[in-house]
C-alpha positions as CSV (number, residue, x, y, z in Angstrom):
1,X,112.6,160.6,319.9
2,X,109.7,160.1,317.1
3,X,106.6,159.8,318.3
4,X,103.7,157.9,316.0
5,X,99.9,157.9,316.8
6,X,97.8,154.6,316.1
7,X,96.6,156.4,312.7
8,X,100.2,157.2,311.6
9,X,100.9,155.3,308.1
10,X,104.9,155.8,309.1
11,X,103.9,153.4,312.1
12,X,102.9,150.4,309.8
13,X,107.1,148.9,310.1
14,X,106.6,148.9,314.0
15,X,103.1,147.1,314.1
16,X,104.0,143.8,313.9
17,X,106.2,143.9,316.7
18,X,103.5,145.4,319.2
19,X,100.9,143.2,317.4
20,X,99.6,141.8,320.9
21,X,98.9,145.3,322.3
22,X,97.6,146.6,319.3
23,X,95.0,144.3,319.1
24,X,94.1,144.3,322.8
25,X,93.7,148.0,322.5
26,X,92.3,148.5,319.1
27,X,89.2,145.6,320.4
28,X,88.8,148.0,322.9
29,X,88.9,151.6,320.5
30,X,91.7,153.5,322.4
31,X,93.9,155.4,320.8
32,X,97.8,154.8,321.2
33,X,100.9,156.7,320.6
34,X,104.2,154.7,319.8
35,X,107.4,156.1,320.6
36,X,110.9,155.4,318.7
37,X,114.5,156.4,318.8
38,X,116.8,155.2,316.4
39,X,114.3,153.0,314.5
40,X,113.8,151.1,317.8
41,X,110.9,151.2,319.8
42,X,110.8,152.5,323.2
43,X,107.6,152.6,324.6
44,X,103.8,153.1,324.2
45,X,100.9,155.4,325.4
46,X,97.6,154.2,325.8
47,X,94.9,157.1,326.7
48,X,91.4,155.9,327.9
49,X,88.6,156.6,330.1
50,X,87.4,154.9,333.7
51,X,85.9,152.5,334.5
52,X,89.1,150.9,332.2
53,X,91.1,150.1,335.5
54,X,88.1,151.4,338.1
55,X,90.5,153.5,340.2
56,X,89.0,157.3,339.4
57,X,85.2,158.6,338.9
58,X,83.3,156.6,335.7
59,X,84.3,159.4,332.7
60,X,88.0,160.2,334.4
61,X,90.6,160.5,331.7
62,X,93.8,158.1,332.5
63,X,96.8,156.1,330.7
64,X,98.8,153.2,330.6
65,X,102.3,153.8,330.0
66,X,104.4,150.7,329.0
67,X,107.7,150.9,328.6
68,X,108.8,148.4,325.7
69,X,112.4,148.3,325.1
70,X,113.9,148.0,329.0
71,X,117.1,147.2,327.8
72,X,117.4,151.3,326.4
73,X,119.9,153.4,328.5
74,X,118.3,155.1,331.8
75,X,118.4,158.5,329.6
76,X,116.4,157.1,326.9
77,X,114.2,155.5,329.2
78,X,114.0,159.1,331.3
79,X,113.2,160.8,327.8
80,X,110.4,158.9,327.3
81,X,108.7,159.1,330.5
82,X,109.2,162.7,329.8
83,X,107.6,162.8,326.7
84,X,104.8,160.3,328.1
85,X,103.6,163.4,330.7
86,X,103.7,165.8,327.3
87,X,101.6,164.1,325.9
88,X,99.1,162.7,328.8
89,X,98.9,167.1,329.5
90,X,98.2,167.5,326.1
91,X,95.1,164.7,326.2
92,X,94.6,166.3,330.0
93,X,94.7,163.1,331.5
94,X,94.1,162.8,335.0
95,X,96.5,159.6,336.2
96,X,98.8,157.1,334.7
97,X,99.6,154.0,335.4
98,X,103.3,152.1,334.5
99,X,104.2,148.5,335.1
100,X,107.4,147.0,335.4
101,X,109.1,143.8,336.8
102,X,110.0,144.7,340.0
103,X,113.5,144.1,339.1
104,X,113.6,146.8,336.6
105,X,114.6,149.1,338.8
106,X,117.1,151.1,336.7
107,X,113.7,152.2,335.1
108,X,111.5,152.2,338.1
109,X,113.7,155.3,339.0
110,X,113.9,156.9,336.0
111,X,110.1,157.0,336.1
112,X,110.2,158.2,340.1
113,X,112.2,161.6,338.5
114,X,109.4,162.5,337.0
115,X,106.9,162.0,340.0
116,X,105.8,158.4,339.6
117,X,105.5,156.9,343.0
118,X,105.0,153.5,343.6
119,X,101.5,152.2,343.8
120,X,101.5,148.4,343.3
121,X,103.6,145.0,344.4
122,X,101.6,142.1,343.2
123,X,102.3,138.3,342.2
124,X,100.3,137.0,339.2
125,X,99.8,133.6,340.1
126,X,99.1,130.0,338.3
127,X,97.8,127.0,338.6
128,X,97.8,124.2,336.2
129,X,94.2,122.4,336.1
130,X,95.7,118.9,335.7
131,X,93.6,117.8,339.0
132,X,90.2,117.4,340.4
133,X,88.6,120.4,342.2
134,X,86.3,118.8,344.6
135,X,84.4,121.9,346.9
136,X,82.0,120.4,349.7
137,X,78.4,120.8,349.6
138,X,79.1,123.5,352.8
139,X,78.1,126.3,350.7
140,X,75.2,126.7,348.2
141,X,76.7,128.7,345.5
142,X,74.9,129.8,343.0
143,X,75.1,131.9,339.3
144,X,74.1,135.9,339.4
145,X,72.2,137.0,336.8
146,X,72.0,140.7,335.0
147,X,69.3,142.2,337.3
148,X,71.6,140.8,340.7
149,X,74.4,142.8,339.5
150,X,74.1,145.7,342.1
151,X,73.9,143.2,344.8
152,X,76.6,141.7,344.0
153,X,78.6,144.9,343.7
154,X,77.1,145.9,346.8
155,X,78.3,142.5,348.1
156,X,82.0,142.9,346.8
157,X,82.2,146.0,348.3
158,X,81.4,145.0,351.6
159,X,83.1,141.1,351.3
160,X,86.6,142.6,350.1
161,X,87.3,144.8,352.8
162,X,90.6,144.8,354.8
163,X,92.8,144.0,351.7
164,X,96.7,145.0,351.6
165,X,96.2,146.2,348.3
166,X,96.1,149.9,347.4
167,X,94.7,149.3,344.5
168,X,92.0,147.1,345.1
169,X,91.1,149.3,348.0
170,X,90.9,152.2,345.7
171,X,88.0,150.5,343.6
172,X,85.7,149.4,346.2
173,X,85.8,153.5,346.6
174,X,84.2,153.3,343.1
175,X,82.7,150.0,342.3
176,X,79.4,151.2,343.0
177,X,79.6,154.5,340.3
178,X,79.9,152.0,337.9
179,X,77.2,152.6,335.0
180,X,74.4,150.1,333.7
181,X,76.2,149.9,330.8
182,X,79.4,149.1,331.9
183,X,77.8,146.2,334.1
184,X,76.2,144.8,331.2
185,X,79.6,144.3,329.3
186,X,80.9,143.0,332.9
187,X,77.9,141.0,333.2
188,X,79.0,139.9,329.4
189,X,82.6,139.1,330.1
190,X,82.5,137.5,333.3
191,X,80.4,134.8,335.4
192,X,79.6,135.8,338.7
193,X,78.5,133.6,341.9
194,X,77.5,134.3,345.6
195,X,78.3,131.8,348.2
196,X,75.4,131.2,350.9
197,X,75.1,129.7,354.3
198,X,71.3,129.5,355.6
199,X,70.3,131.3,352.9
200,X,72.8,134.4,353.7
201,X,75.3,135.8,352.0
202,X,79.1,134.5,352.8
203,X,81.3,134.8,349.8
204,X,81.5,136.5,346.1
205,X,83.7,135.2,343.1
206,X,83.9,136.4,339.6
207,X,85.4,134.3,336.8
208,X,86.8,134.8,333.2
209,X,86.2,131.4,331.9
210,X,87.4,132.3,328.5
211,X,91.1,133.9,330.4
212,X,91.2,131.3,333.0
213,X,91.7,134.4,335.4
214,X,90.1,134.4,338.8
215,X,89.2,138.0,339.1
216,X,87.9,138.1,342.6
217,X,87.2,136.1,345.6
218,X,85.9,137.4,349.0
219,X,84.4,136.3,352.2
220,X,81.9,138.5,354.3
221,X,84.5,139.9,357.3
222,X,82.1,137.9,360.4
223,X,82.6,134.7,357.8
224,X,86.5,134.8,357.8
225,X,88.5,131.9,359.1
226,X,85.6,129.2,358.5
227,X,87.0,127.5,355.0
228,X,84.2,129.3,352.7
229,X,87.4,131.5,350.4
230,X,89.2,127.7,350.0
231,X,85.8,126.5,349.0
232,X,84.7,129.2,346.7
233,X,88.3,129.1,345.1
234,X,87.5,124.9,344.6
235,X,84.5,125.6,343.1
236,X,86.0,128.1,340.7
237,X,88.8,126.2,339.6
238,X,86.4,123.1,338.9
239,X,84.7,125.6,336.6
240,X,87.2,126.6,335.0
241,X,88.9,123.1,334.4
242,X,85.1,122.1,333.1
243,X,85.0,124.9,330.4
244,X,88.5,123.8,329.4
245,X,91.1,125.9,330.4
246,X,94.4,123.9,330.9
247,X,95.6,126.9,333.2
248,X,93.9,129.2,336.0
249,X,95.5,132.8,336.4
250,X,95.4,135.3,339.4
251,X,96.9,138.6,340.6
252,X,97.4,139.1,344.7
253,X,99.3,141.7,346.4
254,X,102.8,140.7,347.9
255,X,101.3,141.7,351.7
256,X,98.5,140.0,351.5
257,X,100.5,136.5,353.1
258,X,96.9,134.9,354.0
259,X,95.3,134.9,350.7
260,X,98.8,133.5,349.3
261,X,99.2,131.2,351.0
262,X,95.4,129.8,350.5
263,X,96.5,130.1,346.5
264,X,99.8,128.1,347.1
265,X,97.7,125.4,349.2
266,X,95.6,124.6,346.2
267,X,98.2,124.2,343.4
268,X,99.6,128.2,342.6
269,X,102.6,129.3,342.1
270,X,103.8,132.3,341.4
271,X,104.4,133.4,337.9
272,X,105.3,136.9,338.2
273,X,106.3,139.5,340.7
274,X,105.6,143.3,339.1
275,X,105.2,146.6,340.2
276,X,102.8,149.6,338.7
277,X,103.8,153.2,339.0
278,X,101.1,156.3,338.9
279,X,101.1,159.8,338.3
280,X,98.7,161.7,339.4
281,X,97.7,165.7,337.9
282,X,98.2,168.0,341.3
């Protein structure tokens, strides 16, 4: 199996079929390594540092393996996960993450060999903005600017508690290492709102208007059960219908029934069902 880094000039036949990826991960100046057997590609390794997917200490060295080609037999497959780990202890990374349909599972085990253990079941789910998003006046919700942005992490760390999902659960343990700098390119990326009730508190929601995505949505735990995560979610979508997105986006963790079932009540459906793998350094 060859194996190409992003600066290889022998990589230039490949690029235009990884085009997407390369230019997601060139915008953000990680390097890549491509991997190919018989003139066909196999996979990719992405090597970067936290706060990328927020789940280790801000500076912690980690990877995204994608496997490319699923169709390859399970001992192609198995040698590139092996080669993946080479090269991750070569660039001493510290964890790796893998995604796969959850159907895949001819790979999913192939991957397990190696010590990959299943970390992540989530939908991604859509919604087409073809209708009216009408939230009540319940809640005042209003716009966080730069200087709030430690609230509202402080807020989000205290309003998404209780969650199903592992991973999610695994940032709030580091959402609030996060540097200044890295909020500012948050801040830059994303708009950010905090519901309130009597002037307190209730709700948080973060938006990529540009994406469509809702990113997250919580409710204070002594707020739950009162309508404020169904209003927040109305007041996103409207937003995001108003900046003209034909189509919101959103990723939920297959146990967590109560939030899907609030998505599916306001137009979702799911898209996607896919599962992420990590390794982890002993």
């Amino acid at each position: 199996m060859k194996k190409y880094s992003h600066t290889d000039p022998d990589l230039k036949p490949f690029l235009s079929k990884i085009s997407k990826i390369a230019k997601r991960v060139e915008v953000m100046k990680l390097p890549y390594w491509v991997f190919v057997q018989n003139s066909k590609l196999v996979g990719i390794v992405i090597v970067g540092q936290e706060p990328i997917q927020l789940l280790a200490p801000p500076g912690t060295s980690m990877a995204f393996v994608e496997l490319l080609d699923t169709e390859q037999p399970t001992e192609i497959i198995g040698s590139f996960a092996t080669e993946a780990l080479k090269l991750m202890s070569q660039k001493s990374v510290a964890y790796a993450l893998a995604k796969f349909h959850f159907e895949e599972n001819a790979a999913i085990d192939e991957f397990k060999k190696l010590a990959f253990r299943e970390f992540d079941d989530c939908y991604q789910m859509t919604c087409q903005l073809d209708r009216s998003f009408k939230p009540s006046e319940e809640l005042e919700i209003r716009r966080v600017e730069k200087e709030e942005m430690r609230q509202f992490i402080e807020l989000t760390e205290e309003f998404m508690q209780g969650s199903p999902d592992i991973a999610l659960r695994k940032a709030m343990e580091h959402i609030s290492e996060l540097p200044d700098e890295f909020l500012n390119s948050y801040f830059d990326m994303e708009e950010f709102f905090i519901a309130q009730k009597n002037a307190q508190p209730v709700g948080i929601l973060n938006i990529n208007t540009r994406k469509g995505r809702v990113s997250n949505v919580g409710v204070a735990p002594s707020q739950r059960g009162k309508g404020y995560g169904r209003q927040m979610m109305l007041f996103g979508l409207d937003k995001l219908k108003r900046t003209t997105c034909k189509q919101a986006y959103l990723r939920v963790h297959v146990e967590n029934k109560r939030a899907i079932h609030l998505y599916e009540s306001l137009g979702f459906t799911k898209s996607e069902r896919y599962k992420r793998l990590m390794w982890e350094t002993d």
